[in-house]
N, C-alpha and C positions, 0 to 999 in steps of 0.2 A: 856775599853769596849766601851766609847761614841766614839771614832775615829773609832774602829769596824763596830760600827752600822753607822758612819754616810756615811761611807764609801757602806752600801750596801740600804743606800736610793736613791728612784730615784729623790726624788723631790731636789732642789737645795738649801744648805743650805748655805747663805753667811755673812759673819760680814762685807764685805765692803772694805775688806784689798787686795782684790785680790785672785787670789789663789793660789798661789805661795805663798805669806802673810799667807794664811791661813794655807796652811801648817807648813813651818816655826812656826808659831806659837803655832799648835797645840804640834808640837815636841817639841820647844821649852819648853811649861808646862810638856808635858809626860817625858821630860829628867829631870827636876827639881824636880820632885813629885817622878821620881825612886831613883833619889839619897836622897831627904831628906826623905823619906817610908823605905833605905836602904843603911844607911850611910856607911857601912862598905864593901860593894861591890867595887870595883873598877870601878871608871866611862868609864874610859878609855878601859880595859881591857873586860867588860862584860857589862854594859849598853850600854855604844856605839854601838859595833859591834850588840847587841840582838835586841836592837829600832830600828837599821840600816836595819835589816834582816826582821825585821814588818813591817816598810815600804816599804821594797822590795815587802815583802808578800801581801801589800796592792794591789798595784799597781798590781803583777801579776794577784789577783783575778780579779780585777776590769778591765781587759783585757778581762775575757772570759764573763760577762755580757755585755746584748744588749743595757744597759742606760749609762754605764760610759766605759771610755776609761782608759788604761796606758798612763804613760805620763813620761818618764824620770827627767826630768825639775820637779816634784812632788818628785819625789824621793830625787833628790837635796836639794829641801827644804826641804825637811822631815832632809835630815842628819845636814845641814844648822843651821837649828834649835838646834839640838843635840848638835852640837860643841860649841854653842853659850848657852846653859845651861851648858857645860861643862868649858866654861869659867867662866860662873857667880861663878860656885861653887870652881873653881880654883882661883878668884879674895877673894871669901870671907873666904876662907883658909890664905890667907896672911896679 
């Protein structure tokens, strides 16, 4: 819910990573907290694509507001991120 909301603030919120960084980042934790919140899901199969298609959804809201814009390159990071949780949890399976 806080990428939700941060998503339809106007004011700018930054940690200093960039925002492409921020992205990536954000997803990054949301793909790690769905998998260990629901171990038994398939990351690959159903997190992935479901976080993939939020981000999408992010982005297209954020098109028809007058303060923030879509941005493909956002979207990137957003999956970016996801594949890179989906490693980590693939690295500590083995």
């Amino acid at each position: 819910m806080a990428i939700l909301y941060f998503t339809t603030v106007p004011v700018p919120i930054t940690t200093g990573a960039g925002d492409k960084g921020e992205h990536l980042l954000a997803f990054l934790l949301l793909g790690l907290l769905a998998r260990l919140g629901w171990p038994n899901l398939s990351y690959g199969r159903f997190w992935l694509p479901l976080l993939a298609l939020f981000g999408g959804g992010i982005e297209l809201v954020q098109h028809f507001l007058p303060y923030r814009s879509a941005d493909l390159l956002d979207l990137l990071a957003d999956i970016a991120g996801l594949l890179l949780a989906w490693s980590f949890t693939l690295l500590r399976r083995s």
